[in-house]
ROLO-401170 format. One record per residue: z, x, y of N, C-alpha, C in turn. Coordinates in pm, whole numbers, padded with zeros to 5 digits, always signed. Layout:
# residues N
ZXYZXYZXY/...
//
This chain:
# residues 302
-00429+00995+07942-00499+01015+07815-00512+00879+07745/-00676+00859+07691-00658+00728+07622-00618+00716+07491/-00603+00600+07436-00562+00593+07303-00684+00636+07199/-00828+00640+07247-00916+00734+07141-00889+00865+07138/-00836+00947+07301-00823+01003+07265-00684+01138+07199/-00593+00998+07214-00484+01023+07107-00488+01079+06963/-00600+00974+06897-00593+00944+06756-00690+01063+06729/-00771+01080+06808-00861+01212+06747-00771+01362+06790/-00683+01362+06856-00565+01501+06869-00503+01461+06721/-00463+01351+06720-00350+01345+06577-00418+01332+06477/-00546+01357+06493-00630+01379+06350-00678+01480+06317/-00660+01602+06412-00670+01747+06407-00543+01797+06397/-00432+01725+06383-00297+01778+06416-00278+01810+06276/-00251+01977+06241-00230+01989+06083-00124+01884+06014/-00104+01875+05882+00034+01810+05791+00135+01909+05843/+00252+01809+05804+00351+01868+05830+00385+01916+05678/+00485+01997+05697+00544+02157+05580+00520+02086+05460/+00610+01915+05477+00706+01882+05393+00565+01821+05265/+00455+01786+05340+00337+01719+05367+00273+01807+05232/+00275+01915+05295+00155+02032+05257+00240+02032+05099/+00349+02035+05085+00440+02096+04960+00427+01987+04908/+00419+01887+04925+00382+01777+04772+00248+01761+04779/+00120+01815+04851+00060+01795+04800-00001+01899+04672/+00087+02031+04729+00028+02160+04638+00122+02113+04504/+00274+02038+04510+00268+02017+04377+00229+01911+04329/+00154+01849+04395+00084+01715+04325-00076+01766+04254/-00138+01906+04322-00244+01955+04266-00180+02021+04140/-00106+02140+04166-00093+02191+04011+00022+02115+03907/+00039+01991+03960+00111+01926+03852-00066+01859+03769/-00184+01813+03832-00304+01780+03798-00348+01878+03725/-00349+01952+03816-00441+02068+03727-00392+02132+03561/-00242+02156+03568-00177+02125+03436-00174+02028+03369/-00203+01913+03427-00218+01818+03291-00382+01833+03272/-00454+01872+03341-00593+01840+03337-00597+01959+03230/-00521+02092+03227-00570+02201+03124-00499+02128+03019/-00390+02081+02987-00319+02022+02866-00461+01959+02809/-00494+01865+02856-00598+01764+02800-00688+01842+02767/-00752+02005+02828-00864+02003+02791-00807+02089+02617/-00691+02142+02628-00645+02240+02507-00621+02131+02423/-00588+02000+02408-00595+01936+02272-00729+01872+02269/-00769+01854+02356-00941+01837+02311-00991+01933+02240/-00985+02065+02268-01050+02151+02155-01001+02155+02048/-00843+02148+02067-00791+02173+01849-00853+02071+01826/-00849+01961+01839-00937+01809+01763-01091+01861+01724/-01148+01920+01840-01251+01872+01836-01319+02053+01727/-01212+02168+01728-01257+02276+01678-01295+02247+01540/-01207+02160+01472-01268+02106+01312-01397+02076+01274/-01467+02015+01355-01569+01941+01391-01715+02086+01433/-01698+02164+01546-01690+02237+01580-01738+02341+01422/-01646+02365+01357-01641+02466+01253-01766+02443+01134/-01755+02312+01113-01788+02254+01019-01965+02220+01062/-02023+02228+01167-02159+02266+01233-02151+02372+01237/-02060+02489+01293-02104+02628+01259-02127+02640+01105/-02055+02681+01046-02060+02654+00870-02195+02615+00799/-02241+02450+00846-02339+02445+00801-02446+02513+00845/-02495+02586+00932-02581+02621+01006-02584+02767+00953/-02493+02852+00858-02501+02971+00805-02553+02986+00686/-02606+03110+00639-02633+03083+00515-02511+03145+00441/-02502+03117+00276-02387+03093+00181-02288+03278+00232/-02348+03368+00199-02289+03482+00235-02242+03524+00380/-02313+03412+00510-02247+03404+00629-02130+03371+00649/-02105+03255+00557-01950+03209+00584-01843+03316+00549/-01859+03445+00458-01720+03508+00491-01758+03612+00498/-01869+03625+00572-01891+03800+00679-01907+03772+00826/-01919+03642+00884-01907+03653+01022-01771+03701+01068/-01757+03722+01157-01628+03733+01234-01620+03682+01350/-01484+03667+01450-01488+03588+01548-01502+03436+01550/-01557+03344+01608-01589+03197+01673-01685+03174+01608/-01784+03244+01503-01871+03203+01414-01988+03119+01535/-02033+03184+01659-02112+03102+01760-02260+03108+01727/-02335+03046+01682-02477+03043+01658-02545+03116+01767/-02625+03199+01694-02717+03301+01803-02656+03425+01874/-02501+03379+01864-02433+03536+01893-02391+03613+01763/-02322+03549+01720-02261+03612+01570-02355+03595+01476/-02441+03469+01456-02555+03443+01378-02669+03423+01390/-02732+03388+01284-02844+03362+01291-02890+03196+01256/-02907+03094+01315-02870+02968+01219-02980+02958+01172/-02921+02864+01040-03078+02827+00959-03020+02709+00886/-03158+02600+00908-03106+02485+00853-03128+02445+00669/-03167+02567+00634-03151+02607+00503-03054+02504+00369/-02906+02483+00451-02865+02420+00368-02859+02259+00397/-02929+02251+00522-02933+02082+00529-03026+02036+00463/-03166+02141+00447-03282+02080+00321-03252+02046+00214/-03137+02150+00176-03100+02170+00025-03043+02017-00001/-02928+01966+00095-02856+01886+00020-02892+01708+00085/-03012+01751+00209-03072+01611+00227-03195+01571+00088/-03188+01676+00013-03293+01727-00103-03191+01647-00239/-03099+01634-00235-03018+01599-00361-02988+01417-00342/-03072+01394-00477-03034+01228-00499-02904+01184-00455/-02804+01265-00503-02668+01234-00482-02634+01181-00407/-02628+01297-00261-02585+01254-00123-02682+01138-00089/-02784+01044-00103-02821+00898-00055-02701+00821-00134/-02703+00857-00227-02639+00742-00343-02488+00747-00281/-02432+00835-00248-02306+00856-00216-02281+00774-00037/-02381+00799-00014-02416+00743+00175-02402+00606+00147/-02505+00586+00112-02537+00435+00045-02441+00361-00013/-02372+00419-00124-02264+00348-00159-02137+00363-00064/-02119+00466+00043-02011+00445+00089-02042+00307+00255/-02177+00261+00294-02205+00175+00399-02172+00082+00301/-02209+00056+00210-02207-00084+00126-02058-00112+00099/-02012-00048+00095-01786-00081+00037-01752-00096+00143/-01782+00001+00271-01670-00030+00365-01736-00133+00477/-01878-00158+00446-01892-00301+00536-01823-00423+00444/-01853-00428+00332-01844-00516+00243-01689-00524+00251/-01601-00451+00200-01477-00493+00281-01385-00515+00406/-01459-00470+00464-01410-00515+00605-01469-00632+00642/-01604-00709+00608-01626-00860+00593-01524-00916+00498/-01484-00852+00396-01406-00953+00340-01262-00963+00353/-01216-00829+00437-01085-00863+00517-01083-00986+00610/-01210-00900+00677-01172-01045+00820-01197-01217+00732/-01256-01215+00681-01319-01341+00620-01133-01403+00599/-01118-01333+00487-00960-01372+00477-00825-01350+00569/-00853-01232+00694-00751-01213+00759-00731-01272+00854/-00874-01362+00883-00878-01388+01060-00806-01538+01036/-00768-01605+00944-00756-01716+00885-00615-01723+00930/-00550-01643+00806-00456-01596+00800-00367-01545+00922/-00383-01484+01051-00376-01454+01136-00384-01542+01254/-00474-01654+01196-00477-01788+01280-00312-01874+01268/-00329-01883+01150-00233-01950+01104-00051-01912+01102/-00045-01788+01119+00071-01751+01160+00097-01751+01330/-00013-01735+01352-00024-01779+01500+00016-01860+01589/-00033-01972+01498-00045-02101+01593+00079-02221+01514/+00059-02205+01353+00167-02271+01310+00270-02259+01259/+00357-02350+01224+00516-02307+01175+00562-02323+01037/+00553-02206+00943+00597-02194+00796+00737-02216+00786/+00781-02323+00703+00906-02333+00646+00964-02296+00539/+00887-02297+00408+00903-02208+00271+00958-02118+00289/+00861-02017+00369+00856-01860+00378+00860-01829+00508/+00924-01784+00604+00888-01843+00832+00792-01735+00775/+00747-01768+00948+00607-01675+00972+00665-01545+00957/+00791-01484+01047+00810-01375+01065+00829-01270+00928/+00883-01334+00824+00878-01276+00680+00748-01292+00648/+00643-01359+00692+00505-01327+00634+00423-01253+00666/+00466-01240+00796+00426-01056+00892+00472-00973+00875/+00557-00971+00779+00648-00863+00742+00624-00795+00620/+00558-00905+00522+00516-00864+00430+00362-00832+00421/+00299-00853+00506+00149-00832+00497+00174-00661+00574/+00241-00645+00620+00264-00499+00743+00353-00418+00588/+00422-00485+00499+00454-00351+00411+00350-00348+00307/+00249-00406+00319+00120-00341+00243+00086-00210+00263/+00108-00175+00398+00024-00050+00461+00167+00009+00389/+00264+00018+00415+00397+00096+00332+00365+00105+00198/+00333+00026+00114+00304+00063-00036+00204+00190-00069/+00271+00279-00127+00170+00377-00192+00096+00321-00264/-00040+00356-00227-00170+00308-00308-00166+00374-00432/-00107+00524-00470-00097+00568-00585-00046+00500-00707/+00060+00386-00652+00145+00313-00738+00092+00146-00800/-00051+00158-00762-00137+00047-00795-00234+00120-00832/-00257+00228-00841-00401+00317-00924-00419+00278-01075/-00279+00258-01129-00309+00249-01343-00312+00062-01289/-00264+00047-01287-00266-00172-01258-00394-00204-01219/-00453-00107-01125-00627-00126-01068-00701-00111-01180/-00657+00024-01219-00747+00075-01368-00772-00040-01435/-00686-00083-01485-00632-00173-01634-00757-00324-01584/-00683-00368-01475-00804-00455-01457-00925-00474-01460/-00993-00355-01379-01147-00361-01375-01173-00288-01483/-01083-00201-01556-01173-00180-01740-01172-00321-01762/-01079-00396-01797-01112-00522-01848-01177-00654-01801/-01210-00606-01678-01312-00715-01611-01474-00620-01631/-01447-00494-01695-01590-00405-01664-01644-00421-01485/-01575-00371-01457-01590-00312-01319-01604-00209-01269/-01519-00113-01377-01538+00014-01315-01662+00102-01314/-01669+00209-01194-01804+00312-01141-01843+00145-01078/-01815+00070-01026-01914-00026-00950-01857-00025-00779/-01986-00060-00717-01953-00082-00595-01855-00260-00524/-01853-00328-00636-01761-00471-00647-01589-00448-00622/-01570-00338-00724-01435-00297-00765-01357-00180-00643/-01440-00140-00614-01399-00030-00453-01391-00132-00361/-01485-00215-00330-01471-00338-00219-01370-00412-00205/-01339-00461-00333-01221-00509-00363-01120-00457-00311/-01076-00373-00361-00960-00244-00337-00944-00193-00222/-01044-00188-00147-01018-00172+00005-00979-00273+00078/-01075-00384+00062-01031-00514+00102-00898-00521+00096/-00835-00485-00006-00678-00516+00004-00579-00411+00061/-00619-00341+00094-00499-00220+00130-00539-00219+00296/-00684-00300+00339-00683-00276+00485-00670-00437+00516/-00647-00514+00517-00585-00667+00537-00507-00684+00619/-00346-00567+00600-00277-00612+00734-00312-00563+00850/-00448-00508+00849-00459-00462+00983-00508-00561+01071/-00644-00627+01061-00694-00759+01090-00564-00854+01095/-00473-00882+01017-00380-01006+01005-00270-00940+01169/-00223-00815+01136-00101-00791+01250-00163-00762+01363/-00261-00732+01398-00339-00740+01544-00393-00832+01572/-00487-00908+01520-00559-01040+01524-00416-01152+01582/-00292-01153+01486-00207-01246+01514-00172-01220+01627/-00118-01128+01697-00050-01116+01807-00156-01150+01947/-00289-01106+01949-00423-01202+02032-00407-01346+02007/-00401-01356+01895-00419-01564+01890-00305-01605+01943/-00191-01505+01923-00067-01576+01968-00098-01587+02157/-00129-01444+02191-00094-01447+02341-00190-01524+02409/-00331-01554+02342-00397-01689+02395-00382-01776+02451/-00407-01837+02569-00334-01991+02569-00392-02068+02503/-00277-02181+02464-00302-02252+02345-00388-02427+02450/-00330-02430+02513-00388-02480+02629-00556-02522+02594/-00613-02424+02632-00753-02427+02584-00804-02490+02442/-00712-02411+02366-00705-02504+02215-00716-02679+02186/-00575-02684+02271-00547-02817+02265-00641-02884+02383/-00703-02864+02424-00841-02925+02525-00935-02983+02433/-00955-02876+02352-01091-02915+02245-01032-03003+02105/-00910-02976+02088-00877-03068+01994-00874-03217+02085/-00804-03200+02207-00842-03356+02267-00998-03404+02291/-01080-03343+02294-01232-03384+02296-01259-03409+02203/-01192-03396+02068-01198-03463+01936-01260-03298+01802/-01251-03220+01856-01255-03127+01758-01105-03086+01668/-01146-03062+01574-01046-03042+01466-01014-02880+01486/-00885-02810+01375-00834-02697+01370-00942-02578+01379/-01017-02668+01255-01136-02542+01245-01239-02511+01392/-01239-02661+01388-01333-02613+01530-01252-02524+01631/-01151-02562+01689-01075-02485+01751-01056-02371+01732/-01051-02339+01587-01027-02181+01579-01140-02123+01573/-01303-02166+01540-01420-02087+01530-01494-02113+01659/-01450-02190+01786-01549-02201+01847-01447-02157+02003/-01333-02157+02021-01263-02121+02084-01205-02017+02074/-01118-02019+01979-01008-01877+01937-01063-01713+01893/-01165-01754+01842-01227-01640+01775-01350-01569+01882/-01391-01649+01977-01443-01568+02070-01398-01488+02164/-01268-01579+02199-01146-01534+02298-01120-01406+02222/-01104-01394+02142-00995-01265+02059-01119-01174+02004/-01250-01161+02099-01374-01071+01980-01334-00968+01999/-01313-00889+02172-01242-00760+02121-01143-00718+02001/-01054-00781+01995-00966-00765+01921-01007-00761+01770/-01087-00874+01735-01146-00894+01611-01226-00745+01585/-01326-00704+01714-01367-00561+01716-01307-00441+01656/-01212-00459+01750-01117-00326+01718-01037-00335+01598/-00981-00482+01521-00988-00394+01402-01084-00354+01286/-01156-00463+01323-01260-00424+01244-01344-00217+01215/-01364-00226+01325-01370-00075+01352-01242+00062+01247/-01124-00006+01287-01006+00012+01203-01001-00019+01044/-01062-00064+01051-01057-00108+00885-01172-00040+00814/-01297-00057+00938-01432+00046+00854-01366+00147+00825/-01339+00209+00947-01277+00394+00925-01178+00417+00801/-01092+00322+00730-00973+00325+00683-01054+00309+00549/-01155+00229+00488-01231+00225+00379-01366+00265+00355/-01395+00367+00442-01474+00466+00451-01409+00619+00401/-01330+00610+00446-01263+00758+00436-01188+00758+00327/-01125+00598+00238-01052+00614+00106-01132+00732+00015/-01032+00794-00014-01035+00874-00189-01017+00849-00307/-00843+00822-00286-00799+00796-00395-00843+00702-00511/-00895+00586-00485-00930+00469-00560-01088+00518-00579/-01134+00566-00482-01281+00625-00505-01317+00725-00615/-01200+00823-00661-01240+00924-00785-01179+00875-00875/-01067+00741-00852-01029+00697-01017-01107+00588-01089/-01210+00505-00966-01237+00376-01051-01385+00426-01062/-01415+00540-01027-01612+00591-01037-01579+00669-01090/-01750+00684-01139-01739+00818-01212-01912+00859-01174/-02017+00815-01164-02123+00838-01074-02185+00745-01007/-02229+00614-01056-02275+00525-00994-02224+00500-00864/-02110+00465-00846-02040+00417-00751-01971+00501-00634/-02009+00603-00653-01911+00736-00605-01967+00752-00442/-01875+00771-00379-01883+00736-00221-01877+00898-00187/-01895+00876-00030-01922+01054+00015-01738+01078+00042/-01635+01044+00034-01545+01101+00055-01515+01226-00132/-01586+01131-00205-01616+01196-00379-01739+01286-00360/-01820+01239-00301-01915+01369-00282-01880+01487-00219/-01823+01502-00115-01767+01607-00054-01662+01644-00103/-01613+01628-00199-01501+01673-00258-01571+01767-00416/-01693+01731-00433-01781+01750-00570-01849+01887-00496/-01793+01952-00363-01854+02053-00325-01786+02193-00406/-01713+02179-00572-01678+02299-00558-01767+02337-00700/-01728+02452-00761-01811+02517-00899-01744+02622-00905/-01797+02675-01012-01725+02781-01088-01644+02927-01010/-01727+02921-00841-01762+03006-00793-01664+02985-00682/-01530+02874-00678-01485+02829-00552-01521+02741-00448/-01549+02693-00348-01552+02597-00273-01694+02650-00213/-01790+02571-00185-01912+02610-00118-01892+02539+00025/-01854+02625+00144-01817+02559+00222-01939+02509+00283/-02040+02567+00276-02147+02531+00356-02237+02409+00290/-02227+02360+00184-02215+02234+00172-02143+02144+00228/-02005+02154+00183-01896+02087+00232-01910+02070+00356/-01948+02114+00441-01989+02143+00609-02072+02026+00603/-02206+02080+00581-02265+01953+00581-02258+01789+00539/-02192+01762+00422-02169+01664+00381-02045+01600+00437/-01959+01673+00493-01880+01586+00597-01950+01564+00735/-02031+01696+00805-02112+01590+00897-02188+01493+00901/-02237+01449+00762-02328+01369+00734-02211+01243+00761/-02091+01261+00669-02016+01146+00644-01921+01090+00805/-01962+01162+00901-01991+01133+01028-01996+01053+01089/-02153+01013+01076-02224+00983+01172-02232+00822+01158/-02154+00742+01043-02158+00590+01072-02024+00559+01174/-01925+00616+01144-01809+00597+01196-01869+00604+01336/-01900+00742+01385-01926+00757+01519-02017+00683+01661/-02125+00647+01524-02189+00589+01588-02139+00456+01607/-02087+00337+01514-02005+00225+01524-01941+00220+01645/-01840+00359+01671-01704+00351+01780-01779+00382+01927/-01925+00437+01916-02005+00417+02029-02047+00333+02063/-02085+00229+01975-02170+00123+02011-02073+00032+02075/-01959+00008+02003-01862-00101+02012-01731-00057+02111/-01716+00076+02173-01638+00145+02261-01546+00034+02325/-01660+00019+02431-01600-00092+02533-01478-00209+02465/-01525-00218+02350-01417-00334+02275-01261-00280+02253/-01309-00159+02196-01168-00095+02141-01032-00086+02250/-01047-00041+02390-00928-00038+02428-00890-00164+02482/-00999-00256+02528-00947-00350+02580-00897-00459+02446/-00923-00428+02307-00909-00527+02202-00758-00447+02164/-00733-00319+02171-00580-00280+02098-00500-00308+02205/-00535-00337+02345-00456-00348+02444-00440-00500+02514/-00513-00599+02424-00485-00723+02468-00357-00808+02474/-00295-00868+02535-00166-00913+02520-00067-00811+02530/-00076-00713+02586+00043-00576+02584+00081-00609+02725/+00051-00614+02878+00097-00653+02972+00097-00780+02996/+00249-00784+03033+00253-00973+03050+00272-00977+03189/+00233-01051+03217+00233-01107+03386+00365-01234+03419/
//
């Protein structure tokens, strides 16, 4: 017998027992994680889910359907209330003012964080070390924002700021800062500096080094928080219903302005959070590719 036709007997030759038994528990150990994944995909995604059924009913649908509330089985949809409230000045003004704060501060995080983040990076504080200055930019996110709401007040009454879109920018700008500073730093750090010091020997200075080298190297990263910081001053409230009062009032205040005499109109509310949607989503689509490889840069070391 030749050796071809050895290998084609031992390639019809079933697995052995031991063979067959890890692979059946290597399938339903898959197949259980594959149902895990798909059951927290739906609680996430049923909110979402609800809140398109909802809008899609009319006002007396929302508490006579029964069941999964499924369009075309349980109902009837009608886009009835998306006319209504794409129909109200409000919701632009509220859209509008909420793209304008949370781009506007998240340019003016990075403007100030990426700096900042350079600089703990690459050089050595003696006053204050670096590591207490990462420490204190990271218990920003620890401070209750509630406990700077009357100190915020007090200022922009007396700078006349308040109901403006200046004074929200502001205010975000500062409560999302350490995010850009504690991710950004730890990319510049794991950089090689190598490259740095190349272009400073060709005769470029710090700045050049850090805007024409460092900051391209680290764009994911710069990406991803950026992305992090939109979402984080997009979605603020709190500072949003104390320092407005209409001008300035963002859709996390509009959707909250969904109630009246009558209780909560959910089928507004439905809509105006899908509306308040669709920048976030679309952003984390466009820019996807950045995000895992920018939160995951410098995490495996070789």
């Amino acid at each position: 017998m030749n050796e071809a036709t050895q290998i084609a007997i031992g390639a019809r030759r079933p697995p052995a027992p031991g063979v067959r038994s890890r692979h059946r528990r290597h399938s339903l150990a898959d197949a259980f994680w594959s149902l895990f994944a798909l059951v927290i995909a739906l609680v996430f995604f049923f909110p979402i889910y609800w809140a398109v059924s909802n809008s899609l009913r009319r006002p007396a649908e929302t508490f006579t359907v029964a069941g999964l509330g499924i369009p075309f089985i349980d109902f009837t949809p009608t886009l009835q209330n998306w006319t209504q409230q794409l129909a109200v000045p409000e919701a632009y003004n509220a859209f509008l003012n909420s793209n304008i704060i949370a781009f506007t501060a998240m340019l003016l995080a990075l403007c100030l964080g990426l700096p900042a983040a350079y600089a703990l990076a690459r050089f050595r504080f003696f006053t204050i070390p670096n590591k207490d200055l990462t420490v204190w930019f990271l218990s920003q996110r620890v401070l209750p924002p509630v406990a700077t709401a009357v100190p915020f007040f007090i200022v922009f009454s007396t700078l006349d700021l308040l109901d403006t879109r200046i004074a929200l920018a502001l205010v975000n700008a500062t409560f999302i800062l350490p995010f850009v500073v504690v991710i950004c730093r730890q990319t510049f750090y794991d950089l090689p500096i190598e490259l740095e010091e190349a272009a400073l020997v060709d005769g470029a200075s710090h700045l050049g080094a850090f805007l024409r080298v460092a900051l391209p190297l680290a764009m994911p990263a710069i990406v991803a928080a950026a992305l992090i910081m939109f979402a984080f001053a997009w979605n603020e409230y709190l500072f949003a219903v104390i320092l407005t009062i209409k001008d300035a009032a963002t859709m996390p205040v509009h959707i909250a302005g969904g109630v009246d005499t009558r209780g909560v109109q959910f089928w507004f509310v439905a809509v105006r959070s899908l509306i308040a949607m669709i920048p976030p989503v679309l952003l984390a689509l466009l820019a996807q590719r950045y995000i895992v490889r920018g939160l995951t840069l410098g995490a495996v070391k070789g």
